[in-house]
Structures are given as structure tokens and as C-alpha cells.
C-alpha positions as CSV (number, residue, x, y, z in Angstrom):
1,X,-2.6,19.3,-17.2
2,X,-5.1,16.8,-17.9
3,X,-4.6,13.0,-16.9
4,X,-5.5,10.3,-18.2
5,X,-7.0,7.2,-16.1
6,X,-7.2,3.6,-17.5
7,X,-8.7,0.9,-16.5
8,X,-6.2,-0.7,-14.0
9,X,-5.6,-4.8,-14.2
10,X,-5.7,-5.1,-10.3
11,X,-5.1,-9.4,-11.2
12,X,-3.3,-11.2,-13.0
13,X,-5.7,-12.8,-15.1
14,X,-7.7,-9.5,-15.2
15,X,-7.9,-9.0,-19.1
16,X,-11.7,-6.6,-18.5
17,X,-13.2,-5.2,-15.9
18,X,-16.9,-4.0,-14.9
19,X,-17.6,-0.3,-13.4
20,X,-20.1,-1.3,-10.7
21,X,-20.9,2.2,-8.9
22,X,-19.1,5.5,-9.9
23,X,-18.6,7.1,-6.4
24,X,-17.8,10.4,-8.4
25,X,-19.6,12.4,-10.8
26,X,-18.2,14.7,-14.0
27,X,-17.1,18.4,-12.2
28,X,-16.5,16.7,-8.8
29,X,-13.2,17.7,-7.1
30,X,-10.9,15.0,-6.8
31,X,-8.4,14.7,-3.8
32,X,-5.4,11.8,-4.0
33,X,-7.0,8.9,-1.8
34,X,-10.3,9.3,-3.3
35,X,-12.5,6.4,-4.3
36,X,-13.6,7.2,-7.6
37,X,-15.2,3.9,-8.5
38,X,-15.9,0.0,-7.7
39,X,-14.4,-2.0,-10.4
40,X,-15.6,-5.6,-10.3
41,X,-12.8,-8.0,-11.7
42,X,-12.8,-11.6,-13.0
43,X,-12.1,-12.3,-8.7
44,X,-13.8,-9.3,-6.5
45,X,-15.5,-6.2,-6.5
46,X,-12.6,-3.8,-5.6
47,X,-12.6,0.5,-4.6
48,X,-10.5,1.6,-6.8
49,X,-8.7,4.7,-5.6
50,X,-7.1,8.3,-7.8
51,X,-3.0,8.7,-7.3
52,X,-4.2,12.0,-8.6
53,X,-5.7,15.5,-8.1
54,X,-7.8,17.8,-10.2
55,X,-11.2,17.8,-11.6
56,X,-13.2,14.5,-13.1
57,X,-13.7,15.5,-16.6
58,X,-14.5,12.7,-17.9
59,X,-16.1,9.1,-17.4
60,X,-15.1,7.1,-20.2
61,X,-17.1,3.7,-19.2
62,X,-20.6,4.4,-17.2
63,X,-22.1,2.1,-14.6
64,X,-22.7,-1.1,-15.3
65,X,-20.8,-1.5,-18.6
66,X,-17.6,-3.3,-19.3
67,X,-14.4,-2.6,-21.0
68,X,-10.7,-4.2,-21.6
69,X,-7.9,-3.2,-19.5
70,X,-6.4,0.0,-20.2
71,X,-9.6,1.2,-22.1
72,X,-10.3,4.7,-20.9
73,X,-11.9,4.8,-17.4
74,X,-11.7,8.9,-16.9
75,X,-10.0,12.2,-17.3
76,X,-9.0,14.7,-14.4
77,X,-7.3,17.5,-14.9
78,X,-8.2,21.2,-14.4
79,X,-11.6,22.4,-13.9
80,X,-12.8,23.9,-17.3
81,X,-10.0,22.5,-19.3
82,X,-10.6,21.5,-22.9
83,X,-9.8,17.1,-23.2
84,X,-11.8,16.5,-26.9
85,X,-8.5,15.3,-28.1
86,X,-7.8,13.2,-25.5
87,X,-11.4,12.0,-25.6
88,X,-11.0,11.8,-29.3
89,X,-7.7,10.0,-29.5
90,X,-8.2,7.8,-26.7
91,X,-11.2,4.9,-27.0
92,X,-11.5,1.8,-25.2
93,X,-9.2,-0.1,-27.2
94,X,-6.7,2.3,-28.4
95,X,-3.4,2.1,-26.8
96,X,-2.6,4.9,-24.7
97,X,-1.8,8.2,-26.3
98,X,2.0,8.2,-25.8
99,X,1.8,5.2,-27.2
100,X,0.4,6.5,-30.6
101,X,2.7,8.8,-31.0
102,X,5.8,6.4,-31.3
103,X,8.0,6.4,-35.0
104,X,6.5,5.0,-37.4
105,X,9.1,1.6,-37.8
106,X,7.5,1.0,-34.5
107,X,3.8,1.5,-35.9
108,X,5.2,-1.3,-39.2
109,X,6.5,-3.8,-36.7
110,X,2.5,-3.5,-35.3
111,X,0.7,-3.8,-38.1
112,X,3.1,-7.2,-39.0
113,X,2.5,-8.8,-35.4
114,X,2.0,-12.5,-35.3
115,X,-2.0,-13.3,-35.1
116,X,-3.4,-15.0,-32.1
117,X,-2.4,-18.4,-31.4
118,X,-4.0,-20.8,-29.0
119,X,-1.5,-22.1,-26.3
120,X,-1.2,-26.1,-25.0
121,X,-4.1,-27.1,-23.0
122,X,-3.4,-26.3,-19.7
123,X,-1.0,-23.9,-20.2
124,X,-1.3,-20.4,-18.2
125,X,0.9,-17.4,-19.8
126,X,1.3,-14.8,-16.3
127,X,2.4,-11.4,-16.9
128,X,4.1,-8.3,-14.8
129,X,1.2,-7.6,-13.0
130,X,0.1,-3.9,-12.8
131,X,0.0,-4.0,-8.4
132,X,-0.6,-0.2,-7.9
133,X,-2.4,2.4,-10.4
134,X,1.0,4.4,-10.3
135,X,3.3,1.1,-11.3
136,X,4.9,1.4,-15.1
137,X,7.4,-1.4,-14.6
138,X,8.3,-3.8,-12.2
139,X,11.6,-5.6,-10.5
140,X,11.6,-9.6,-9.5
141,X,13.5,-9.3,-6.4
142,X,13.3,-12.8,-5.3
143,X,12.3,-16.1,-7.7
144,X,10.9,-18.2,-4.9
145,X,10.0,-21.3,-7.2
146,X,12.2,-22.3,-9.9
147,X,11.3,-24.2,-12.9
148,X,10.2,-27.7,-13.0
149,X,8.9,-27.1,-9.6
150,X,5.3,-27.9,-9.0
151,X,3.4,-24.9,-8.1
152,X,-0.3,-25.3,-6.5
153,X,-3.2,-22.6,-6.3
154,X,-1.9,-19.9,-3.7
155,X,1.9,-20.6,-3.6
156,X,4.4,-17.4,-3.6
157,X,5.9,-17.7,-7.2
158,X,7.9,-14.3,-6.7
159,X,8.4,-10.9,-4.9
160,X,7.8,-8.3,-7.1
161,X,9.6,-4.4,-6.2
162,X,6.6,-1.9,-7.6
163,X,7.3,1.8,-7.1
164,X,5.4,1.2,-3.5
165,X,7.0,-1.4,-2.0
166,X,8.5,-5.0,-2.4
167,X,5.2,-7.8,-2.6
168,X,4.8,-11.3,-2.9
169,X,3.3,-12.8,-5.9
170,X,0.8,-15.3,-5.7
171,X,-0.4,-17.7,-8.4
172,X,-3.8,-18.5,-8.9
173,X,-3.0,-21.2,-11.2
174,X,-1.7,-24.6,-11.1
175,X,0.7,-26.7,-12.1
176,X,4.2,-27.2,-13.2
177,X,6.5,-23.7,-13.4
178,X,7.8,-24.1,-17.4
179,X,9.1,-20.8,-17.9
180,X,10.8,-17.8,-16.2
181,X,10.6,-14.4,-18.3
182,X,12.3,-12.4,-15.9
183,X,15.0,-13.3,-14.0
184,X,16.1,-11.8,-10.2
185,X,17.2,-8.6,-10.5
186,X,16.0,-7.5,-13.9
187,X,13.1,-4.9,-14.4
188,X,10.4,-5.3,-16.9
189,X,7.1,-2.8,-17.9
190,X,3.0,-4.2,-16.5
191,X,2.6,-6.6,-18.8
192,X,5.5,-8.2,-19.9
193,X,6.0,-12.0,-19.8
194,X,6.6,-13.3,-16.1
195,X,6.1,-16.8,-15.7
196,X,4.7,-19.5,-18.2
197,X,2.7,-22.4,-15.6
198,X,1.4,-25.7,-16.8
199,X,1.4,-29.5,-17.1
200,X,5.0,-30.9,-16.5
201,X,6.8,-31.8,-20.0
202,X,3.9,-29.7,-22.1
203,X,6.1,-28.0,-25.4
204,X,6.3,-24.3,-25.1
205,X,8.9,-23.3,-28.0
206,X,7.8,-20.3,-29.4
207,X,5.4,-19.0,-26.9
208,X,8.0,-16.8,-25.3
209,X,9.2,-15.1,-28.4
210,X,5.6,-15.0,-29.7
211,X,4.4,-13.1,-26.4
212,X,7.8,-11.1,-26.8
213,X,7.0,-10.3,-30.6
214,X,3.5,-9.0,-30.2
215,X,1.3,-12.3,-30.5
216,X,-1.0,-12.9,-27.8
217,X,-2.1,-16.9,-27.3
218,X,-4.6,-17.5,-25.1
219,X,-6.1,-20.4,-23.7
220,X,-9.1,-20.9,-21.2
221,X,-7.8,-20.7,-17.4
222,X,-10.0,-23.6,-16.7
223,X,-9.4,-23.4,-13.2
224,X,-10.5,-19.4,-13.1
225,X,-13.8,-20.5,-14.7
226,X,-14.2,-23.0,-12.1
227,X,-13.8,-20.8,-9.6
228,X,-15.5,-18.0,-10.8
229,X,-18.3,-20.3,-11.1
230,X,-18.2,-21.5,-7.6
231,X,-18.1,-18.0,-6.0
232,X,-20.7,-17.2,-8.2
233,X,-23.3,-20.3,-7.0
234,X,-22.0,-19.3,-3.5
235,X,-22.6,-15.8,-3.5
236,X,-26.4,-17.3,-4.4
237,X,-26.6,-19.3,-1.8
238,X,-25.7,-16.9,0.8
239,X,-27.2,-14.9,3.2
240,X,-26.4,-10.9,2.4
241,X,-24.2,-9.4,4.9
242,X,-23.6,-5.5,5.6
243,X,-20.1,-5.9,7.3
244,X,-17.4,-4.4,5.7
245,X,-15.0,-7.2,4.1
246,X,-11.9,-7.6,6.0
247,X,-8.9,-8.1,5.3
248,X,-7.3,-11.9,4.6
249,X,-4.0,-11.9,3.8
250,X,-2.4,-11.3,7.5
251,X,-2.7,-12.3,11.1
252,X,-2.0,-9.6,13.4
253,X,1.3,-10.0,14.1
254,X,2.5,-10.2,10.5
255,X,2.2,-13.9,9.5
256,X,0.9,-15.2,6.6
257,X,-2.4,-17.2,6.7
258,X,-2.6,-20.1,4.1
259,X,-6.0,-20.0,2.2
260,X,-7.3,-20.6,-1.4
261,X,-8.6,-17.6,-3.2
262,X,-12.0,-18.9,-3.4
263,X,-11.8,-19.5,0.7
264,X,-11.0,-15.7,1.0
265,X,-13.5,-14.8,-1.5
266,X,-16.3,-16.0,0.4
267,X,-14.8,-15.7,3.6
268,X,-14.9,-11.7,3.0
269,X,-18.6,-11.9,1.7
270,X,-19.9,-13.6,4.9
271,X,-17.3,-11.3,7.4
272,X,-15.5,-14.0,8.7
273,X,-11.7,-13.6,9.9
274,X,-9.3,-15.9,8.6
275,X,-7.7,-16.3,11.6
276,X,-10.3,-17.8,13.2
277,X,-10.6,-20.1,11.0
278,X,-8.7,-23.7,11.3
279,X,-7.6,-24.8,8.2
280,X,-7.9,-28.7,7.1
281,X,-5.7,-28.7,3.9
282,X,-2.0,-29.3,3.2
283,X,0.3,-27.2,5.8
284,X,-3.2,-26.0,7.3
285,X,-4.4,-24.3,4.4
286,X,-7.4,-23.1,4.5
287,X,-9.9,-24.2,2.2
288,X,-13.3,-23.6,0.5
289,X,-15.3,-26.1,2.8
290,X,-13.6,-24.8,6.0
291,X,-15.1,-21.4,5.5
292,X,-18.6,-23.3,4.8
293,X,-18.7,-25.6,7.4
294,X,-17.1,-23.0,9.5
295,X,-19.4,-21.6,13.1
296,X,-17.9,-19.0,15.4
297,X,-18.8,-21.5,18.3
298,X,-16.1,-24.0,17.0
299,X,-13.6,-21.4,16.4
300,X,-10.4,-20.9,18.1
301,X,-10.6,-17.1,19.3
302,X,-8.6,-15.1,17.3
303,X,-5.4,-14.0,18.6
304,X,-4.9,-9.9,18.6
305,X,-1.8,-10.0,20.6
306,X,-2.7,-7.1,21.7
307,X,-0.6,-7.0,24.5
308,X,2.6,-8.0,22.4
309,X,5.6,-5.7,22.8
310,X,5.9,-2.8,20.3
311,X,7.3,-4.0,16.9
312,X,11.0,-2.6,16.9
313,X,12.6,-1.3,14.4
314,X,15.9,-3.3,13.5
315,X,18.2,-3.0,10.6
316,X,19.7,-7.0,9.5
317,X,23.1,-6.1,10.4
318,X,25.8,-6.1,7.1
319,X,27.5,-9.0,5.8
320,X,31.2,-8.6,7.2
321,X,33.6,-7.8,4.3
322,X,37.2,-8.9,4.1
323,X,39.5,-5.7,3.1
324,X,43.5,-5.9,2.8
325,X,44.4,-3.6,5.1
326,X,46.4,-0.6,3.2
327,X,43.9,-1.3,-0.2
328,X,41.3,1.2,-1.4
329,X,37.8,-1.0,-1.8
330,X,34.4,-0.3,-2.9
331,X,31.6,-2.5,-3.6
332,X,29.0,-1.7,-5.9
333,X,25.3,-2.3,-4.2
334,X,22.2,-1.9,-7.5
335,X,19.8,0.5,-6.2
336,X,16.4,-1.9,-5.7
337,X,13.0,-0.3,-7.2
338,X,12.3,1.0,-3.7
339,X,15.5,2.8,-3.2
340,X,15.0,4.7,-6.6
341,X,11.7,5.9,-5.6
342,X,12.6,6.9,-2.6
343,X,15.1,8.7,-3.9
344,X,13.4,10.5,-6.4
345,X,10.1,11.4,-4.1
346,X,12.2,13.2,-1.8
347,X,14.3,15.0,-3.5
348,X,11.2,16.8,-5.2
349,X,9.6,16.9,-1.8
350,X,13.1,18.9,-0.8
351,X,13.3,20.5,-4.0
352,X,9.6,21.8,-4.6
353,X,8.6,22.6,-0.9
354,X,10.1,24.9,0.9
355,X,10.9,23.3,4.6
356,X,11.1,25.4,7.4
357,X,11.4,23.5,10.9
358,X,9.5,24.2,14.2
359,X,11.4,22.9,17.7
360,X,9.7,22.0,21.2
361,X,10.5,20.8,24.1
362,X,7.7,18.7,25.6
363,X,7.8,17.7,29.5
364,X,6.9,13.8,29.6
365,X,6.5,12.8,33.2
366,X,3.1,13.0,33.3
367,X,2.9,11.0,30.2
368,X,5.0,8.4,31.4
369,X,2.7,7.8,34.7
370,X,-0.3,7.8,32.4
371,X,1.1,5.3,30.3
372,X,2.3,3.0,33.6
373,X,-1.7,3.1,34.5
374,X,-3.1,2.5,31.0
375,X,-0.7,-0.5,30.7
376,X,-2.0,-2.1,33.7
377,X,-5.3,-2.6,32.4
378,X,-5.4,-6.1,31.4
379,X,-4.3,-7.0,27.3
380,X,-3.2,-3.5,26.7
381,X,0.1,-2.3,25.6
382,X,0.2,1.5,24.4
383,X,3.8,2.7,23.5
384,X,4.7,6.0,23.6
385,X,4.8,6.6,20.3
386,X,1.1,5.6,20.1
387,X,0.3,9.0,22.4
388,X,2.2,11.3,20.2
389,X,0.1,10.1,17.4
390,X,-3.2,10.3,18.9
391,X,-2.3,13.7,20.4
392,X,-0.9,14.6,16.4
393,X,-4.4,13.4,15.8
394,X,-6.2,15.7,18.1
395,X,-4.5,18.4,17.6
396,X,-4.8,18.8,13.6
397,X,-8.7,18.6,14.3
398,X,-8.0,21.9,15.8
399,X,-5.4,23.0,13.0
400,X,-6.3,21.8,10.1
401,X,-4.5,24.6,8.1
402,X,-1.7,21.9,9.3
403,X,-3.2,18.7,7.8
404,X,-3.3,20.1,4.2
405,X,-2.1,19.5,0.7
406,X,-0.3,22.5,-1.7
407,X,-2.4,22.7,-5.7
408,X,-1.2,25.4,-8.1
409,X,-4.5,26.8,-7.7
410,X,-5.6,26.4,-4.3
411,X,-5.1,24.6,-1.2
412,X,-6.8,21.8,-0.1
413,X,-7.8,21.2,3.6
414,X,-8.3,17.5,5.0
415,X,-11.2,17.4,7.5
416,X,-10.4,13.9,7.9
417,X,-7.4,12.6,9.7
418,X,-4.9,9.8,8.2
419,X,-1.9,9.6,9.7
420,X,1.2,8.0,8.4
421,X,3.8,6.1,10.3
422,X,7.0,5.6,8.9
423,X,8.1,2.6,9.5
424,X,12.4,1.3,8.3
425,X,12.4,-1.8,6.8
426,X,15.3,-3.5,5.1
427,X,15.2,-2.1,1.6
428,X,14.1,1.1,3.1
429,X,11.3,3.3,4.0
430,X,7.5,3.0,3.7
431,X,4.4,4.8,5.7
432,X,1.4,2.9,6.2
433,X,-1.4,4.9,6.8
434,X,-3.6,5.0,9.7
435,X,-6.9,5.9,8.7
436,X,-9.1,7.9,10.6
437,X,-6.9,8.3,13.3
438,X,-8.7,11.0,15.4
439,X,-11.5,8.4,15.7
440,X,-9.4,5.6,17.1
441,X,-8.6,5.0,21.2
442,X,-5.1,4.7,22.3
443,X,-5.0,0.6,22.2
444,X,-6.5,1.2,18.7
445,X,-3.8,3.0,17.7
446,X,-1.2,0.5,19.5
447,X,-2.6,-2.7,18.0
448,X,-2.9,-0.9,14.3
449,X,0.4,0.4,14.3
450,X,2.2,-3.4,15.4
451,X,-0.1,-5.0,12.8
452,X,1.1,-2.5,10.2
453,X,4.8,-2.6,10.9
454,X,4.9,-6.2,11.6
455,X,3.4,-6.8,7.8
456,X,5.8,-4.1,6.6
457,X,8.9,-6.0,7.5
458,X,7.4,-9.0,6.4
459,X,6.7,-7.2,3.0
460,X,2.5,-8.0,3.3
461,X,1.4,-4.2,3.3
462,X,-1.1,-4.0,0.5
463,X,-0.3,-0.9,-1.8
464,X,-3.9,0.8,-0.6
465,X,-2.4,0.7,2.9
466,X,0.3,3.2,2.4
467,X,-1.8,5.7,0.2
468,X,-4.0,8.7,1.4
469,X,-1.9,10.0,4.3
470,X,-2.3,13.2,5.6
471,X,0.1,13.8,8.1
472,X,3.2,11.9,8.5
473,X,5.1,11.0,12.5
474,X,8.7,9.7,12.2
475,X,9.9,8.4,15.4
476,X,13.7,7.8,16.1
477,X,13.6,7.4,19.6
478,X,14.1,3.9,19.8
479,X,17.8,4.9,18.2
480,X,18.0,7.4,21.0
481,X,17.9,10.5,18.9
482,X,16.9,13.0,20.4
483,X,16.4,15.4,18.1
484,X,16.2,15.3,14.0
485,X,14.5,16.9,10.8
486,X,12.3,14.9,8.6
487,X,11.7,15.6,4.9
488,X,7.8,16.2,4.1
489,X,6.0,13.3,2.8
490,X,4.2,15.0,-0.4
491,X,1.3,16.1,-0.6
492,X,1.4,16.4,3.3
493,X,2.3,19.9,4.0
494,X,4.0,18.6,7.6
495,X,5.7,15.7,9.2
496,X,6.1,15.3,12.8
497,X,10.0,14.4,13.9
498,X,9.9,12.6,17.7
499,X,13.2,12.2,19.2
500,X,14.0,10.1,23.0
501,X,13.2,10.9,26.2
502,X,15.6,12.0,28.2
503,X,15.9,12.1,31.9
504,X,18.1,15.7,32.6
505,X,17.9,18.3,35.4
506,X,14.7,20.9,34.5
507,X,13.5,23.9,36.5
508,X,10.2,23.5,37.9
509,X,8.4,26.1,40.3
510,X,12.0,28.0,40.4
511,X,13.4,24.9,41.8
512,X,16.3,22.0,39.7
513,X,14.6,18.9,39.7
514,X,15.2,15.8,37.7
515,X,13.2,15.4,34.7
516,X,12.1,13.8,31.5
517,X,11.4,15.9,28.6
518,X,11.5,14.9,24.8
519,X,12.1,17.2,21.4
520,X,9.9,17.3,18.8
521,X,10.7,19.0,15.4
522,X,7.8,20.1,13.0
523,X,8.5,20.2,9.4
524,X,6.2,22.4,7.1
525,X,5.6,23.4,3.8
526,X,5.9,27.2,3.8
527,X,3.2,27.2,0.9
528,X,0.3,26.0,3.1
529,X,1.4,26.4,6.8
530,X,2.6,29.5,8.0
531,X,4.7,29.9,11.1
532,X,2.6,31.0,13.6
533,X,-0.1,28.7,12.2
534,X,2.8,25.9,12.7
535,X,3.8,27.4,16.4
536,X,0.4,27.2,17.6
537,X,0.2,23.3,16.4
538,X,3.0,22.6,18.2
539,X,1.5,24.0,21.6
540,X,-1.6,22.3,21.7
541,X,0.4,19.3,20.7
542,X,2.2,20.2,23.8
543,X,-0.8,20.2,25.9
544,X,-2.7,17.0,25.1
545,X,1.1,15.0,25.6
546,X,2.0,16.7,29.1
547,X,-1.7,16.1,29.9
548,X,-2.8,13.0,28.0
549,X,-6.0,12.9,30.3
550,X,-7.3,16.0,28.4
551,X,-7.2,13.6,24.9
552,X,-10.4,11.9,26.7
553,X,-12.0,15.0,26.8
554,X,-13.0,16.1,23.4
């Protein structure tokens, strides 16, 4: 079935966007993770990925043109299927189809909307943003400013539950907060009224129930323009640079670095890292002129903590509950936007794929003297849950029957290797993805992993960091566990269960020694993996973690 793709508001004062390159042309297959386009924003020129599978059918806005958001970007669906009618029904600024189709009371109270309105000067009208192509609605789980607090360019106004995971909201506005729309707790669709920011006292009766009605007031962001303006003369003024932009929003061990967006902007056109950056505003903040005035010579290195102990997992222990004794008590806990996803994506991974589980024992002493000698080279930690994924890594490039994903039609083999690593945090589960893991050394691994999970429990994983997995390794070790099943993380047709070493007596040459041996339990999806195909995984997999010195040889 044929689905339609919009054009995504990925800020929140994104009201159009701009198709720079389409990185896929009409008949091209289409894999979940894919980069079907650049979108530049009113802020950056951002990849924007497909949550779906299928065919591209359709391009709705070519290269170079421009369009409002949720104006028809593209169609993928089956290869030769029939979308005039969606074509036809659907143009750049026609609400989505579903949409149309609504009663016709709803279609009157349209037509009679209140007109446009212009708002207060200075006044900024923030909506649910839309942080993840997938996201329909969203859940405020945390107001951190309240109103009549002054909020500057960069301050956390909320966290926001999407369907991925729980992140913070940042404003890239000024001024005094006038107006919360959605209060903790309560769930609202993309686009509904959030927040209402501007000068302290400024009258805003009516704006509310006229956003709530259907009206739509606008007023220039005059600090957008501004800064649009400046990245604008600064991207001018600069020299071009071929690095890849990197990431801003985190340190490496999961703290959050204070800088303007404008500072990030340009920081990620000239490849400079934040963190080596010093910042010179309020509560070091780092600024516009500290990025320009800023020489790697001056710099403080930056810290990769590289040799920082493996990020644990820990669950924030319960608050303690008084209960008479002889008295039957419950408490009622709301499921959180996370849980409910959760829930729902596994029960139709349990429900549509059917599981079969694969056990081995795996003999870890010559794993563990490896690891003692990798260790002692200086500023290098590898845990070893960092071997089992590189040897997970090596292993699917030799069975990548394993690393696949189920279509009604056909099945689709990943060349490429993206591993996810689930990682517990305290509303639940998420899997940031390691991309191109096959390619990445052991202290790679190690340092990516700690960054990831650090930023996971600090809820500052981005949504594109937990998307386009391929494989998925759930370690409860730690726990001492020494042996579980794992429901498959769809569309991955496997997920890899590690349990604790354990020291116990083995049999080695026909003698009882002592020994250290760990289970590992393969989950697979009987529709793309077959048993033996799963079996003979699970050997080599054996081979390259009794013998990590053979990893360094392919």
C-alpha cells in the first residue's frame, strides 16, 4: 500500500522548506534508513531519512523548489502500483488525505475559521513540534520553565515524549514565557499550541482560543531573521570545508554543551567541535564570536574520556510506599509515550514474526586475557560487550542472510552493518545505532557505545541516532544473567541475547579444569533466517570471540 511522504517541519519555526538534492530517483528501491533527500530549513540543510519501504513513485517537489510543510514531498509504495488519486487528491497545500475525508460539520467549521490575525510585536506562538517523520502527537513530560519566567535563546523550555524517545525542547526565541498550551502529562497532535513567548506584560487574550479555533496569527520572528541573516553573511565569508558536520549538542560523556544556535550553525560549517571550544557568555555559553575568534592552538583539547569506565546500566530505585499491613493496595502508574510504543512495537514484532531461538555456549578465557592486554595500552577501555559486538559485526559480513529485513514480496539483504545496542533507561528501552560497525576498531566501538548510552540516560539521543539498525545485541550481563531471550527489533530479522560469564568447572583435553564460559541466545525471524543459516552464525560468532585475535585478520 502506497505511502504518502510530506514535507516534515524538522524546527519549530519551520513553516516551508527547500528540496536541495534528491538522493533518490522515481523506481528506486527504498530501504527504511535511507536518505531520500536534503531538505534545507529556515536553520540548516538537513538528510532527511524514509521510516518506510517500498518503491519511490513519486517526487512531488523537484530540486531546488520550495513548498510549505506537509505539502507533498513523495509517494512509495509498491513497484508498478497505480497513486493518480493520491497524486490527484494530494497537492502542496491540501491537507493530507485522511484529512479530506472527515464529516462534513467538520469541513463547515473550516470554511468558517477565523482569518489571519497579526499577533503583539514580539510575540512568538511555538507549536508541538513534529521531532521524528513517524511522530503524530506528542506528550510534555516535564515543564522545565514556568510562566512569567524569562526565557533566553537556547534555554530547555520542556521535554517532549515522541514515539522515539523523551527530548528536550529548546527555544530559539526570547523573552518572557506568557503561555503554556499543554500542561505535564497531557498529549497533544504536531502542531498544536505549546508555548506562547514574548515581552513580559504583552496582552495575549484571544490568541490561544484563536490558534485553538483555526486562526493562524503570525508575526515576524525578528530574531530568526536576524539570525538567518547572520549565518547567511557568514556562510559568505567563509572558507568551504569538505568535513562532515559534527554533531553539537553533547560532550562525550553525556553532558550538555551551552551554545547559541547561530554558534552551532557555523561551528558545524567550518568542522569545529564544540567541546573544544571555551565559551565566554553567561554560564559559559558558547557564543557566535567564540566560534569566530576561535584557533585550534588556543583550544583546550577535547576530552574523549576514552578511558572512562563502561556506562552501567542502573534503574533509579522506587520511591518506598507506605502499605497497612493486612490491606489490598494498588497504585495506578500512566503509561508515558515511550512505554506505549514499546508496548505496541513488540507485541507486533512477537505477533507477526515467528521467533525461534538458537543457544551457545562460548569459552571466554582467551577473551578475557585479550581484553587484559588491549586495556593496558594507554587511554583505552574496551568492555566486553564491545568484543561481542565487533565479533556480531564480523560475523554478519560473512552471513548476511542474518542481517536482513522480511517484505511481503521479497527479502531484503543489508550489505552494510548497523548494529543496535539496547540500552535501559528510566522510562524504558531504546537502541542507538552504531553505524557501520564492521568498519570501526574495538576502542571505536568502546568510546561510541559510552557516548551513546551516556546521552540516552540523559535523554540527548537525537531521533536519527536510533533509526536504521540492522542487527540488534542486548546484554544483561551486568545483571548477571546468564542466559535470556530477546524479542526481535523489527525489521531486524535477529537480535543477539549475551548473558554473564561465569567461572564453572569445563572439560578441556579430557581433563576438569576451571573455566569461564558465557551463553548467548540468537533470536530469528523464521521468514528470513533459517536454522542452519542461524546455527552457522552462531559458530563463526564463536570463533572470532574464543579467538578475538582472528577479528584483526580480515
Amino acid at each position: 500500500m502506497a505511502t504518502i511522504i510530506t514535507m516534515p517541519r524538522l524546527s519549530d519555526t519551520m513553516t516551508e522548506g527547500t528540496v536541495a538534492t534528491w538522493l533518490k530517483k522515481v523506481g528506486d528501491k527504498i530501504s527504511e534508513g535511507d536518505i531520500l533527500a536534503e531538505i534545507e530549513t529556515d536553520k540548516a540543510t538537513m538528510e532527511f531519512e524514509s521510516f518506510n519501504e517500498g518503491t519511490l513513485l513519486y517526487i512531488g517537489i523537484p530540486e531546488g523548489e520550495t513548498a510549505a510543510v506537509d505539502s507533498l514531498l513523495a509517494i512509495i509504495g509498491d513497484e508498478g502500483e497505480d497513486v493518480s488519486d493520491l497524486i490527484a487528491g494530494k497537492t502542496a497545500d491540501v491537507a493530507p488525505v485522511k484529512e479530506e475525508a472527515k464529516a462534513t460539520p467538520d469541513a463547515i467549521k473550516e470554511e468558517t475559521k477565523p482569518t489571519t490575525t497579526a499577533l503583539p510585536e514580539g510575540v512568538i506562538v511555538i507549536t508541538m513540534p513534529r521531532l521524528s517523520d513517524t511522530m503524530t502527537e506528542g506528550t510534555v513530560a516535564t515543564w522545565l520553565k514556568k510562566v512569567g519566567d524569562t526565557v533566553a535563546e537556547g534555554d530547555i523550555l520542556a521535554e517532549i515524549e515522541t514515539d522515539k524517545a523523551t527530548m528536550e525542547f529548546e527555544s530559539f526565541n526570547e523573552g518572557s514565557l506568557l503561555y503554556i498550551g499543554i500542561e505535564e502529562g497531557n498529549s497533544a497532535p504536531v502542531d498544536s499550541l505549546l508555548a506562547i513567548i514574548g515581552p513580559a506584560g504583552t496582552d495575549i487574550s484571544g490568541i490561544a482560543e484563536n490558534h485553538k479555533t483555526g486562526g493562524a496569527p503570525q508575526a515576524a520572528p525578528v530574531a530568526e531573521k536576524e539570525i538567518e541573516k547572520e549565518v547567511a553573511s557568514t556562510e559568505k565569508t567563509s572558507e568551504p570545508v569538505t568535513q562532515e558536520p559534527l554533531a553539537q549538542e553533547a560532550s562525550t560523556d553525556g553532558q550538555r554543551i551551552l551554545a547559541s544556535p547561530l554558534a552551532k550553525k557555523i561551528a558545524s560549517d567550518k568542522g569545529i567541535q564544540l567541546t573544544q571550544v571555551k565559551g565566554s557568555g553567561e554560564n559559559g555559553r558558547i557564543v557566535k564570536s567564540d566560534i569566530e575568534n576561535f584557533t585550534p592552538q588556543t583550544a583546550a583539547p577535547a576530552q574523549t574520556n576514552v578511558a572512562a569506565a563502561p556506562a552501567k546500566t542502573e534503574t533509579a530505585a522506587a520511591p518506598k510506599v507506605f502499605v497497612p499491613a493486612g490491606e489490598i493496595f494498588t497504585e495506578e502508574i500512566k503509561n508515558s509515550q515511550m512505554r506505549k510504543i514499546i508496548a505496541k512495537r513488540l507485541a507486533e514484532s512477537l505477533f507477526t514474526a515467528p521467533h525461534y531461538n538458537l543457544v551457545i555456549e562460548v569459552a571466554m578465557d582467551e577473551a578475557m586475557q585479550s581484553r587484559v592486554i588491549i586495556n593496558s595500552v594507554p587511554d583505552t577501555k574496551v568492555s566486553f560487550n564491545d568484543m561481542v559486538i565487533k565479533a556480531c559485526a564480523m560475523a554478519l559480513k560473512k552471513h548476511p542472510k542474518v542481517n536482513s529485513q522480511w517484505r511481503e514480496d521479497s527479502i531484503l539483504i543489508n550489505h552494510h552493518v548497523n548494529i543496535g545496542v539496547a540500552v535501559a533507561v528510566e522510562d524504558g528501552l531504546v537502541v542507538p545505532v552504531l553505524r557501520f560497525t564492521d568498519a570501526m576498531s574495538l576502542s571505536q566501538i568502546g568510546g561510541s557505545v559510552r557516548d551513546l548510552a551516556g546521552r540516552a540516560k540523559n535523554k540527548k539521543l537525537l531521533p536519527t541516532e536510533m533509526e536504521g539498525s540492522t542487527f540488534t545485541v542486548s546484554n544483561l550481563g551486568m545483571f548477571g544473567i546468564t542466559e535470556f531471550n530477546s524479542i526481535i527489533n523489527q525489521p531486524n530479522s535477529a537480535i543477539l541475547s549475551v548473558g554473564a560469564i561465569v567461572e564453572k568447572p569445563v572439560v578441556k583435553n579430557g581433563q576438569i579444569v576451571v573455566g569461564n564460559t558465557m551463553m548467548l541466545s540468537l533470536a530469528c525471524d523464521h521468514r528470513t533466517i533459517d536454522g542452519a543459516t542461524g546455527a552457522q552464525f552462531l559458530q563463526t560468532l564463536k570463533q572470532f570471540i574464543e579467538n578475538p585475535i582472528t577479528m584483526l585478520a580480515l
